[in-house]
C-alpha positions in Angstrom: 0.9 17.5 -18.9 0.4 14.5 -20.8 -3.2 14.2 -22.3 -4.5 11.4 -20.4 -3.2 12.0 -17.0 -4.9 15.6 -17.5 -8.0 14.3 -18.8 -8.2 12.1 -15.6 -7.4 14.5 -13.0 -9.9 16.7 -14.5 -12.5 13.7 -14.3 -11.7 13.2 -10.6 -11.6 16.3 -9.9 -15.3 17.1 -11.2 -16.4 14.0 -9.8 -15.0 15.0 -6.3 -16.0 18.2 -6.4 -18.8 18.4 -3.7 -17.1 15.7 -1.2 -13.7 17.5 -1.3 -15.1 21.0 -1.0 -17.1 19.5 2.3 -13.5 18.1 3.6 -12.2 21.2 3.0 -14.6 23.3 4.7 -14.0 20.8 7.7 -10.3 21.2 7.7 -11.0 25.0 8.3 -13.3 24.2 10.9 -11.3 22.1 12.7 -8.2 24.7 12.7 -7.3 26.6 15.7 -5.1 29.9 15.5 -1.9 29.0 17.7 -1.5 26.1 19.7 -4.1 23.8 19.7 -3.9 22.2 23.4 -4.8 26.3 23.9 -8.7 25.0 24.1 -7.8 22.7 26.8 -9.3 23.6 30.4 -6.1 23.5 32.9 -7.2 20.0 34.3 -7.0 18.3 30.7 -3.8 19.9 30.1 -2.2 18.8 33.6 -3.6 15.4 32.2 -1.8 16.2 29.1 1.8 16.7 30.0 1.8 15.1 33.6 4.5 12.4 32.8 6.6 15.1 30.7 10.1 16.0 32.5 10.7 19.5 33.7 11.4 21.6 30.4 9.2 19.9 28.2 6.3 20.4 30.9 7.0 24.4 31.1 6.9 24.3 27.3 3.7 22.9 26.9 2.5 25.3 29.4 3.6 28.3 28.2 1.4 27.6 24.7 4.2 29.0 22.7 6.1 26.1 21.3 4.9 23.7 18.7 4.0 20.2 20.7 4.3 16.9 17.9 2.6 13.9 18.6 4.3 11.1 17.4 2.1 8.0 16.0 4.6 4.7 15.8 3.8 0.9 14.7 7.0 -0.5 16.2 7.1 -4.1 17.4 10.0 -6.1 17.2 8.4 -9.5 15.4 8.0 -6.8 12.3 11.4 -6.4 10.6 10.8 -3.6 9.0 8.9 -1.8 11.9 12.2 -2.7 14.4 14.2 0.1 13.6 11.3 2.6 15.2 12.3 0.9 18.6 14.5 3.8 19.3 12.8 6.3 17.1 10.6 8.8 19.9 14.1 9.5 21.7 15.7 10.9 18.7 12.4 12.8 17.5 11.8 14.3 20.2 15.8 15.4 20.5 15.5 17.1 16.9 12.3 18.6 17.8 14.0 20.2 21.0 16.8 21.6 18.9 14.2 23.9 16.8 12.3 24.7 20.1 9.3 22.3 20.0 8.1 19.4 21.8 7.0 16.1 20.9 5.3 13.4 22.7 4.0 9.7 21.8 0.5 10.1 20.8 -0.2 6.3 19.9 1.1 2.8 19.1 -1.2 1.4 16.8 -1.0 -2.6 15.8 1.1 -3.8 12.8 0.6 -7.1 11.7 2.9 -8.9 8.9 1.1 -10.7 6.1 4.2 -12.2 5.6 3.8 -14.2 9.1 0.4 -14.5 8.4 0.2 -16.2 5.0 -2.3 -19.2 5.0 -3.0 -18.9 8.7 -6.2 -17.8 10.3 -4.7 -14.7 11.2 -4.2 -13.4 7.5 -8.1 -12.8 7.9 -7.5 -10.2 10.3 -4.9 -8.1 7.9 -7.3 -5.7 5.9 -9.5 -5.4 9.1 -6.4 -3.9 10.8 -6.1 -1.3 8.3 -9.6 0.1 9.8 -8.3 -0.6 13.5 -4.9 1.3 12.2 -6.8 4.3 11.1 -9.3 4.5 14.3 -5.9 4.1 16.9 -4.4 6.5 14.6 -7.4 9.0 15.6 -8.1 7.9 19.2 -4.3 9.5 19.6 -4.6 12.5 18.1 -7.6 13.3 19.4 -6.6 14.6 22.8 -6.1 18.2 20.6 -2.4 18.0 22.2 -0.6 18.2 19.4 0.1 20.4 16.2 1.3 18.9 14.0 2.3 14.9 14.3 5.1 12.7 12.9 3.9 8.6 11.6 5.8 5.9 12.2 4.9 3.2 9.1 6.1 1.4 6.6 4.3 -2.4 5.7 0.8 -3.1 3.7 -2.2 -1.6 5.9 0.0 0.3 8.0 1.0 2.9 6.1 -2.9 3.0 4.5 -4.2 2.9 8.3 -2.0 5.6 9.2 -3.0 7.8 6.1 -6.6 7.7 6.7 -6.4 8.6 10.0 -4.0 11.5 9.8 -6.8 12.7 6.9 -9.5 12.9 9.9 -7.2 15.7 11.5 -6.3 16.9 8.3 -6.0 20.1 9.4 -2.7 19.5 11.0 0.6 19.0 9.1 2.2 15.6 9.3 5.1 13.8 8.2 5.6 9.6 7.3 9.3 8.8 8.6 10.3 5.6 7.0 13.1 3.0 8.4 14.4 1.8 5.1 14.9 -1.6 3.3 17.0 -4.9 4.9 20.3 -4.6 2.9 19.4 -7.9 0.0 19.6 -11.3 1.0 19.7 -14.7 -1.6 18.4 -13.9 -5.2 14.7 -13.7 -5.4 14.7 -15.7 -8.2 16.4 -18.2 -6.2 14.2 -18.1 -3.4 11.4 -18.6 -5.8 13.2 -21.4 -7.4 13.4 -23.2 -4.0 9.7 -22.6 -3.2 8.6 -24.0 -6.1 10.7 -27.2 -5.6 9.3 -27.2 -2.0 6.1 -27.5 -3.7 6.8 -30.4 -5.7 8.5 -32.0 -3.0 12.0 -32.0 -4.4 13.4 -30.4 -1.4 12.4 -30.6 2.2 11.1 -27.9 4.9 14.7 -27.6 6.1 15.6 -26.2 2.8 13.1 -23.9 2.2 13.4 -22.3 5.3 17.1 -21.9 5.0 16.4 -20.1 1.7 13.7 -17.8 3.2 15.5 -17.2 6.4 18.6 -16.2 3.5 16.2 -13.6 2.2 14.3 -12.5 5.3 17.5 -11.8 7.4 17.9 -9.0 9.1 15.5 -5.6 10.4 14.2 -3.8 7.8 11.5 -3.7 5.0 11.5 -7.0 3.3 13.5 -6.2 -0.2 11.3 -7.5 -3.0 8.7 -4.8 -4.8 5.4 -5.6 -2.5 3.2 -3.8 -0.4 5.5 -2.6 1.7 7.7 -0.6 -0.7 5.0 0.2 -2.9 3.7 2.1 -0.3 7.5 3.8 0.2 7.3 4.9 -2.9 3.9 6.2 -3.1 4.3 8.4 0.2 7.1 10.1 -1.7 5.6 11.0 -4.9 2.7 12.6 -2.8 5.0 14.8 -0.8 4.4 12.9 2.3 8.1 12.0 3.2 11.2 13.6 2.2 12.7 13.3 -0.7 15.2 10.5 -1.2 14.7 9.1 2.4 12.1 6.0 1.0 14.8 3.2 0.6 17.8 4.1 2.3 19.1 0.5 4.9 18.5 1.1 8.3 22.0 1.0 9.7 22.9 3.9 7.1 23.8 7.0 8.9 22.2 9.3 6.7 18.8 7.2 7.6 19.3 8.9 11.5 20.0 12.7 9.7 17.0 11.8 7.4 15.0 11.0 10.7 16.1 13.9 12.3 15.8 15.9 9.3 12.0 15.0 8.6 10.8 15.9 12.6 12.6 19.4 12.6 10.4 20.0 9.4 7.4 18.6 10.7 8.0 21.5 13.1 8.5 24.1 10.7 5.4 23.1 8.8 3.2 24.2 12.1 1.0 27.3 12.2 3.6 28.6 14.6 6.0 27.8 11.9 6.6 29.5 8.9 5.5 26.9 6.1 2.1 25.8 7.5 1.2 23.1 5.1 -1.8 20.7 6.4 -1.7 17.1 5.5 -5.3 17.8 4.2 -4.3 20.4 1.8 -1.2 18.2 0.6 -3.3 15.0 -0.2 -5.6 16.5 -3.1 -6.7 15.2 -6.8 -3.1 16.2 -8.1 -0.8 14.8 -5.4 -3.3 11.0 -5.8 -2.9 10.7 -9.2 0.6 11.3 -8.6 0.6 8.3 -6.6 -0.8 6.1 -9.1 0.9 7.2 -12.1 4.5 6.1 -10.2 2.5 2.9 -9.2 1.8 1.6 -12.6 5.2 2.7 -14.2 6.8 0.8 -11.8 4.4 -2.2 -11.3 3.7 -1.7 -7.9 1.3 -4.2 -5.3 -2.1 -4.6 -6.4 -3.2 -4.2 -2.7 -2.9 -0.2 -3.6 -5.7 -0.8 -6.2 -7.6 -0.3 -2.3 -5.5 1.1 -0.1 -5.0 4.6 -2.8 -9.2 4.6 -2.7 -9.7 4.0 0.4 -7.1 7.0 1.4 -8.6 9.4 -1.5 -11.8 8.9 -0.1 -10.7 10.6 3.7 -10.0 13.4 1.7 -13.3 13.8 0.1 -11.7 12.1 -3.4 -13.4 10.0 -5.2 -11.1 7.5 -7.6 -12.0 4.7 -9.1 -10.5 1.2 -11.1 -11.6 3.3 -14.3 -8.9 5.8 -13.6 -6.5 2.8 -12.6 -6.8 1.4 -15.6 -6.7 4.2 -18.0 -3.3 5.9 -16.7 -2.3 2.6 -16.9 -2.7 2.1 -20.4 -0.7 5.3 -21.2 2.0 5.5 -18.5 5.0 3.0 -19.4 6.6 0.7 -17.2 10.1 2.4 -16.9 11.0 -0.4 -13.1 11.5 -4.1 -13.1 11.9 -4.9 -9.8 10.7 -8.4 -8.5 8.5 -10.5 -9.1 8.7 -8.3 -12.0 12.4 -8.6 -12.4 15.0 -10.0 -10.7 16.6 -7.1 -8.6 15.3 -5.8 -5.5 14.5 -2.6 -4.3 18.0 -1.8 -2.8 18.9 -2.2 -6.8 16.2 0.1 -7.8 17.7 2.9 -5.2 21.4 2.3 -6.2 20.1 2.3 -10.4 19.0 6.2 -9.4 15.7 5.3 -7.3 13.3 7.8 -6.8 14.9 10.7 -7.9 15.4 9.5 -11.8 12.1 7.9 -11.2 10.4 11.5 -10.6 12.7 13.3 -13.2 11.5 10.6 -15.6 7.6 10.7 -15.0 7.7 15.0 -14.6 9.9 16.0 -17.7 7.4 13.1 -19.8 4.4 15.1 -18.4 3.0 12.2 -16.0 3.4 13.7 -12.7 1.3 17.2 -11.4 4.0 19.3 -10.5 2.1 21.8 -9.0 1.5 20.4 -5.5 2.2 21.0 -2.1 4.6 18.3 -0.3 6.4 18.3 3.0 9.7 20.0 1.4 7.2 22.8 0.3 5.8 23.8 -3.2 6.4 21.3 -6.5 7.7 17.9 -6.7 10.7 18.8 -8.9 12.3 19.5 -5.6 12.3 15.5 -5.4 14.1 15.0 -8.2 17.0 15.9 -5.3 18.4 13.0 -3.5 20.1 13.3 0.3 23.9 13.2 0.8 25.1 13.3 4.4 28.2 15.5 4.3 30.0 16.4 7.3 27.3 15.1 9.6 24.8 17.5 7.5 22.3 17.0 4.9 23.2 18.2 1.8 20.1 17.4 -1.4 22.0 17.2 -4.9 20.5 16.4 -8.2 19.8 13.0 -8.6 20.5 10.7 -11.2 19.7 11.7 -14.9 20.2 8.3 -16.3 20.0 5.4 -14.9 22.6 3.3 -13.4 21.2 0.0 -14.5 19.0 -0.1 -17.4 17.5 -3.3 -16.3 16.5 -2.4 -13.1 15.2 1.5 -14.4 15.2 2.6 -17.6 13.4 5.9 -19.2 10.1 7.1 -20.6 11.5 6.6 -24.3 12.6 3.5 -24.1 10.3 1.6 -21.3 10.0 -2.0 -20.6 6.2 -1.8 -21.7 4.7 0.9 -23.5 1.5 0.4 -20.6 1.8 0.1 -16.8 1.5 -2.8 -14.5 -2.6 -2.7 -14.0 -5.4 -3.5 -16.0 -9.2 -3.6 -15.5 -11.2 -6.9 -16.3 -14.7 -6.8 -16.8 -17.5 -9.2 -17.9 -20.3 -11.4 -16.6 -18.3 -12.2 -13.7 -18.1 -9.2 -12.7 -15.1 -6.7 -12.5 -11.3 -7.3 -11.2 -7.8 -6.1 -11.8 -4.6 -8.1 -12.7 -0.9 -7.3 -12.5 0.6 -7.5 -15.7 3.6 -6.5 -15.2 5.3 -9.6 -14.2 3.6 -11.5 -16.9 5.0 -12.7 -20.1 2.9 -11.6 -23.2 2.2 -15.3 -23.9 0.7 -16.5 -20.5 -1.6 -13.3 -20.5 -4.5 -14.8 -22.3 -6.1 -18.1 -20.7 -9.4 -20.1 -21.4 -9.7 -23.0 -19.8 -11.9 -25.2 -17.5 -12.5 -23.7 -14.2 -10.9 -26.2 -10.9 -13.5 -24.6 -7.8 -12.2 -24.4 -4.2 -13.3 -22.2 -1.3 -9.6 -22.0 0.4 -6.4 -21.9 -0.7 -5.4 -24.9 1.2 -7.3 -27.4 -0.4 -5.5 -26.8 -3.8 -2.4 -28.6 -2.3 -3.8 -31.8 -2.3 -5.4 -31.6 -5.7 -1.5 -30.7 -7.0 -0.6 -33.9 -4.9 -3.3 -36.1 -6.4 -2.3 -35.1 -10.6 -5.5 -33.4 -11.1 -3.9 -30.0 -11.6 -1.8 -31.3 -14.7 -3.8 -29.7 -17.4 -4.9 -25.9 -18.1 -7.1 -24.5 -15.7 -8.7 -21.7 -14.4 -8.1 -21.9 -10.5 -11.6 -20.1 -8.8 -11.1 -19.4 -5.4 -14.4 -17.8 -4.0 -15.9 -17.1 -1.1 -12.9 -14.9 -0.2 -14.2 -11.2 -0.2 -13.9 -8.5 2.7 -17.3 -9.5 4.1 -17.3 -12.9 4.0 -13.6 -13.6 5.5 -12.2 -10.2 5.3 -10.0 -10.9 2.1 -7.1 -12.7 2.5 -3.8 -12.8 0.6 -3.8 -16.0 -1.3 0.2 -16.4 -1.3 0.1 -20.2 -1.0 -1.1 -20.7 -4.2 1.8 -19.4 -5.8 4.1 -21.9 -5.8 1.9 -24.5 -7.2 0.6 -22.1 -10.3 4.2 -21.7 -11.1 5.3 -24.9 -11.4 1.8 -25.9 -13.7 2.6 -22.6 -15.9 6.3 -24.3 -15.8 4.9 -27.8 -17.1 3.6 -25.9 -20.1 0.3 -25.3 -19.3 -2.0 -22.4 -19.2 -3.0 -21.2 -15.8 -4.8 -18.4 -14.4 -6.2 -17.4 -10.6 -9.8 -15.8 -10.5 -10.6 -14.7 -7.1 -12.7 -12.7 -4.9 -10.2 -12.6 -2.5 -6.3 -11.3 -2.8 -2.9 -12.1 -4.1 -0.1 -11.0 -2.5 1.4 -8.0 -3.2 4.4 -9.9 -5.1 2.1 -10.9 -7.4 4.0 -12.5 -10.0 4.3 -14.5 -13.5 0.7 -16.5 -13.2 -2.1 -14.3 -14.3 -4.2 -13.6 -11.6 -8.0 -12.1 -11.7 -8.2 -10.7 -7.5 -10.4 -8.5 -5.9 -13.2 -9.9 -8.1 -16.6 -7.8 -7.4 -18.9 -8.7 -6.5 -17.9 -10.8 -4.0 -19.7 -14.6 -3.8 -21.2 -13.2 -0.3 -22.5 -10.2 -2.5 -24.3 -12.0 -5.1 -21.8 -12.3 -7.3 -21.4 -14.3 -10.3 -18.4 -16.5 -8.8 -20.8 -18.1 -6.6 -22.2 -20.0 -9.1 -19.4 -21.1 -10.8 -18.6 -25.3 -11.3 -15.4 -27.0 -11.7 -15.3 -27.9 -15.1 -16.7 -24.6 -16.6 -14.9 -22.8 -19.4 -14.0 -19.2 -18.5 -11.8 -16.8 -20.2 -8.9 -14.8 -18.9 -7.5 -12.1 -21.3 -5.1 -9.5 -19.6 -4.9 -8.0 -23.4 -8.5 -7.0 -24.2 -10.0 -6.7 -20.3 -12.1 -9.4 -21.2 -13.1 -11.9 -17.7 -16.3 -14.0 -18.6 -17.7 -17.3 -17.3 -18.3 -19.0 -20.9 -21.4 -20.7 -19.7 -25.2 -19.9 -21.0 -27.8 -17.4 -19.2 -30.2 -20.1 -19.6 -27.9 -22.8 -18.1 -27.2 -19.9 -15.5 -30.6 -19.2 -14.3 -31.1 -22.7 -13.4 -27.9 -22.9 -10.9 -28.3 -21.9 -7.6 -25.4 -19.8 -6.0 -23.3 -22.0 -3.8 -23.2 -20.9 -0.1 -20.6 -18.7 1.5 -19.5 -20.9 4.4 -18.9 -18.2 7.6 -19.1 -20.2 10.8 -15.2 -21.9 10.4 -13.8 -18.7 9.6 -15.8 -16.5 12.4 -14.1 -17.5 15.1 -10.2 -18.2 16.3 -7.3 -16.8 16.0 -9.3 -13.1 17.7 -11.8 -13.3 14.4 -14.9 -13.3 16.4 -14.1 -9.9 17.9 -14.4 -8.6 14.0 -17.8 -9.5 13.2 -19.3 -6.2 13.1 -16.6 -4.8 11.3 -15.9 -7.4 8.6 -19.7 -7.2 7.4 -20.0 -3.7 7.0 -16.8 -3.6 4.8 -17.5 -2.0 1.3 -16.2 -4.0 -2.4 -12.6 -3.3 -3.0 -13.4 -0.8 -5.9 -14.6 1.3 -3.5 -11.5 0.7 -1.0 -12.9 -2.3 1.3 -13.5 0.5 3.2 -16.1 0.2 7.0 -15.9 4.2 6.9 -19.8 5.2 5.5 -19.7 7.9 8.5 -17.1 9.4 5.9 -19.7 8.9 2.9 -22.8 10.7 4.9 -20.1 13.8 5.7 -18.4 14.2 2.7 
C-alpha cells in the first residue's frame, strides 16, 4: 500500500474505532437466522404479501425463499432515473429464475439540480438527501425482505439511498445503475454558448437549442458531475458490479447487467451461499477507496459531504483532513469535463473503470482486501462485462488506455496531486476543485464584490462593475440558513471575467455545482454566516486571498478593524416559504456544517 493512503486508513480507523465497533454490534443485533418476515405474526404477513399473485404469495409463506425488496427513484422528468420505469418487472423475473422473490419496498423522491438551478426549489436538494435516506428506511422497515436491490443514480439519490440501506446494514444490498445518455454537442461547445448567452451575444433560443443538443435523450447526463461521480464511487466500494457503472441505457448488456446484479443480490442472502451485509461491505477500507478514485479522477465536490455523511451511518468517522491529504498524493490519471473536454461515455470507451482500478491497485492506492458484491477483493473489478451469446462473460479489462487524454496512468498523470484541496484561514475552512483549473488562475487576491444570492450578480455583470479582479462572496448560503444551494448561475459570468483577463475567484458558504469548472471556487465555507462565521462580516471592497497552491483562504482585513464590524444578518423569511420550503423548517436548522456531512442525523451520533 502506498504510504499515505495507509497512514490514513489507519488514522480513520483508530478514530472510528468506538462508533464502528457500536454499528457493528448493531448489525449483529439486528440479524435474524433465516428469513426475516419469519418474526412476523400471520396478520402482518397476510398484510405483507396480500397484493402478490399466486406463486409469489406461497413463496413468501413458506419462509424458504429469499424475498428482495426493491427501493427505486424512477420518475420520468429525471433522465437518468427513466430507464428504472420498467425495472421491478425484470428484477423480480431474474429473482424468480434463482428461486426468490422480490417486491417494491419504496419509491423515494428524486429531484434534479439540473431543473432546479437558480430556482427556489434548488433549496430543497440537500434536504432531500435526508428525506431519501428516511423513505429509504420507512420501506425496509416492514422486516419483509432479505436482502434489497436500489434503484439510484443522480446527486443526493444515490447518498440518500446509501444512508439508509446503512440503517439495515445487516442485510445485503445491491445499487443497479441505468447508465449514461449516449453524448450529445461538445461540452466545450455548450459552455461556449452559455457564456455568450451571458454576455448577450446570443439569444434564449440559442442557448436552449444547445442545451436541449446536450441534454437529449434518457440517461445520466454525460459530463463528470454528481451523478457519475457517484457511478463511480459505488463501484470502487463494491456496491455495484463491476463494469456495469457507464454502460448507455438502450445497450443490451445494460438489461443482462440488471438481471445479472438481482440474481446476486439473491445469492448474497443468508439463505444464500455468500452472505455479505451491506454493513460489513462499507468499512474504513472500502471509504477510502471511494475517495482515492474521486480525487484521481476529479470527481464533484458535492462528495466532499455526501462520502461523510455516508461514512458516518456506518459508525466512520472521515474528515476534509483526510480529503485533502490523499489528495495531495493520489495523481489525477481522468480528464473528463469540466476538467477536460470528453465525457464520461469517452472515459468508458478509453478503458473506464476497469484500467481505472488496475491503475490505482497495482500503484498501491486502492485496499484490496475488501468485501464487494462480486465477493472478496476488488481486483475482481479490474474485469469488465461482455455479453456473449445472450450471457455475461467478465474479461480483463483494458491495460492501457485507449485515449491518453481522456485516462492516462499512475506514471505519467495529468497532475502529480488529485482534484481536492483544503483551504483554511481566518475565514474559516473550505474546499476547492482544482482540477479543472489552470495553474495560473489558482492563486487570486483581490477586492471582495458581497451578494447574498446568486441572482443579483447578473445585474452587476450588466452594469460593468464586474470588469476588474474580484473575489465574488456569496454568503448567507449554508445548510441552515437556506439549505445550501448549488450556485450554477454564476458560472457563466466568472468565465467570461476570467476570459477578459482578469483574476476571479468564488468564496461561498453555500455550493457549486458538481461541474465545477476553470474559476477557482472556495464552497462549503464553514462556518456558515448563520453559524457565526467570518463571511458574515465581510464588505465589498475587502481584500481577501485565494491560493489553491498553499491552502491559504484569509480575509486580509485587521482584527482590530474586525472587532468593530458587526456580522451582517442572515436574511430567512424570503427563502422560508414557496416552492414546499416551509414544510422543511425543522429539518433545515438542525442540519450539521458540511465537514461533518450537512448531515440532520445526531440520533446516529448519540448511537454510534
Amino acid at each position: 500500500m502506498h504510504a499515505v493512503v495507509q497512514a490514513v486508513t489507519d488514522r480513520i480507523i483508530e478514530r472510528s474505532k468506538v462508533s464502528r465497533a457500536k454499528y457493528l454490534a448493531a448489525l449483529d443485533e439486528a440479524k435474524q437466522n433465516g428469513v426475516h418476515r419469519s418474526s412476523l405474526s400471520c396478520g402482518n404477513l397476510a398484510h405483507g404479501f396480500a397484493a402478490c399473485n399466486p406463486d409469489d404469495k406461497q413463496s413468501i409463506k413458506g419462509l424458504t425463499k429469499a424475498n428482495i425488496g426493491i427501493v427505486t427513484s424512477f420518475n420520468d422528468m429525471l433522465s437518468a432515473h427513466q430507464p428504472y420505469e420498467t425495472y421491478p418487472d425484470l428484477l423480480k423475473q431474474a429473482c424468480a429464475e434463482v428461486g426468490s422473490v422480490a417486491q417494491v419496498a419504496a419509491g423515494v423522491p428524486a429531484m434534479c439540480d439540473g431543473v432546479t438551478q437558480g430556482q427556489p426549489g434548488m433549496e430543497l436538494s440537500l434536504l432531500s438527501r435526508e428525506v431519501i435516506a428516511m423513505s429509504t428506511a420507512i420501506g425496509l422497515s416492514h422486516n419483509m425482505f432479505d436482502g434489497a436491490l436500489l434503484l439510484g443514480i443522480c446527486d443526493k439519490i444515490v447518498p440518500g439511498l446509501l444512508i439508509g440501506a446503512l440503517s439495515f446494514g445487516h442485510l445485503p444490498m445491491l445499487f443497479v445503475p441505468a447508465g449514461p445518455m449516449k453524448s450529445g454537442i461538445p461540452n466545450k461547445e455548450k459552455a461556449r454558448i452559455r457564456q455568450k448567452f451571458a454576455q448577450g451575444q446570443v439569444d434564449r433560443a440559442e442557448l436552449l437549442e444547445a442545451e436541449s443538443a446536450s441534454y437529449h435523450s434518457a440517461g445520466t447526463c454525460t459530463f463528470y458531475g454528481t451523478a457519475n461521480s457517484n457511478q463511480l464511487m459505488l463501484e470502487v466500494m463494491g456496491l455495484q458490479l463491476p463494469g456495469s457503472s457507464f454502460v448507455n441505457p438502450d445497450d443490451p448488456l445494460r438489461e443482462v447487467l440488471s438481471k445479472t446484479a438481482a440474481k446476486q443480490v439473491c445469492r448474497l442472502t443468508e439463505m444464500g451461499t455468500q452472505y455479505t451485509p451491506i454493513g460489513e461491505i462499507v468499512n474504513e477500507k472500502s471509504i477510502v477507496n471511494g475517495i482515492v478514485a474521486l480525487l484521481a479522477t476529479g470527481g464533484s465536490t458535492n462528495l466532499t459531504m455526501h462520502i461523510v455523511a455516508a461514512a458516518r451511518a456506518a459508525g466512520v468517522i472521515v474528515n476534509w483532513d483526510d480529503f485533502s491529504e490523499l489528495s495531495d498524493a493520489v495523481p489525477l490519471v481522468a480528464r473528463v469535463y469540466p476538467n477536460g473536454h470528453a465525457d464520461i461515455n469517452h472515459f468508458h470507451a478509453a478503458g473506464g473503470m476497469a484500467f481505472l482500478i488496475k491503475e490505482l491497485l497495482d500503484a498501491g492506492m486502492l485496499h484490496e482486501d475488501v468485501d464487494t458484491v462480486a465477493g472478496h477483493g476488488l481486483r475482481r473489478y479490474t474485469q469488465e462485462p461482455r455479453l456473449i451469446d445472450g450471457e455475461i462473460k467478465w474479461v480483463e479489462g483494458q491495460v492501457t488506455s485507449l485515449d491518453t487524454e481522456v485516462l492516462t496512468s499512475v506514471d505519467q498523470p495529468f497532475q502529480a496531486n488529485g482534484g481536492l484541496k483544503l483551504l483554511k484561514g481566518n475565514l474559516g475552512r473550505a474546499v476547492i476543485k482544482v482540477s479543472a483549473v489552470s495553474e495560473q488562475h489558482r492563486v487570486v487576491e483581490a477586492p471582495a464584490v458581497v451578494i447574498d444570492d446568486q441572482n443579483k450578480l447578473e445585474a452587476i455583470f450588466k452594469a460593468g462593475d464586474l470588469d476588474k479582479d474580484c473575489v465574488v462572496v456569496v454568503k448567507g448560503q449554508g445548510p441552515k440558513a437556506v439549505g445550501m444551494p448549488e450556485l450554477h448561475k454564476l458560472t457563466p459570468i466568472l468565465g467570461t471575467l476570467q476570459d477578459r483577463g482578469f483574476k476571479v475567484a468564488l468564496l461561498t458558504d453555500g455550493r457549486m455545482s458538481g461541474a465545477s469548472g476553470k474559476v477557482p471556487a472556495a464552497i462549503h465555507l464553514t462556518p456558515e454566516a448563520l453559524d457565526g462565521g467570518l463571511i458574515a462580516k465581510v464588505k465589498s471592497g475587502d481584500m481577501i486571498r485565494v491560493d489553491a497552491l498553499t491552502g491559504e483562504l484569509t480575509l486580509l482585513v485587521s482584527d482590530a478593524e474586525l472587532a468593530t464590524r458587526e456580522a451582517e444578518k442572515v436574511e430567512l423569511r424570503k427563502t422560508s416559504y414557496g416552492m414546499g420550503r416551509e414544510l422543511f423548517g425543522a429539518l433545515r436548522s438542525n442540519l450539521s456544517s458540511p465537514e461533518t456531512g450537512a448531515r440532520c442525523t445526531s440520533a446516529i451520533d448519540e448511537i454510534y
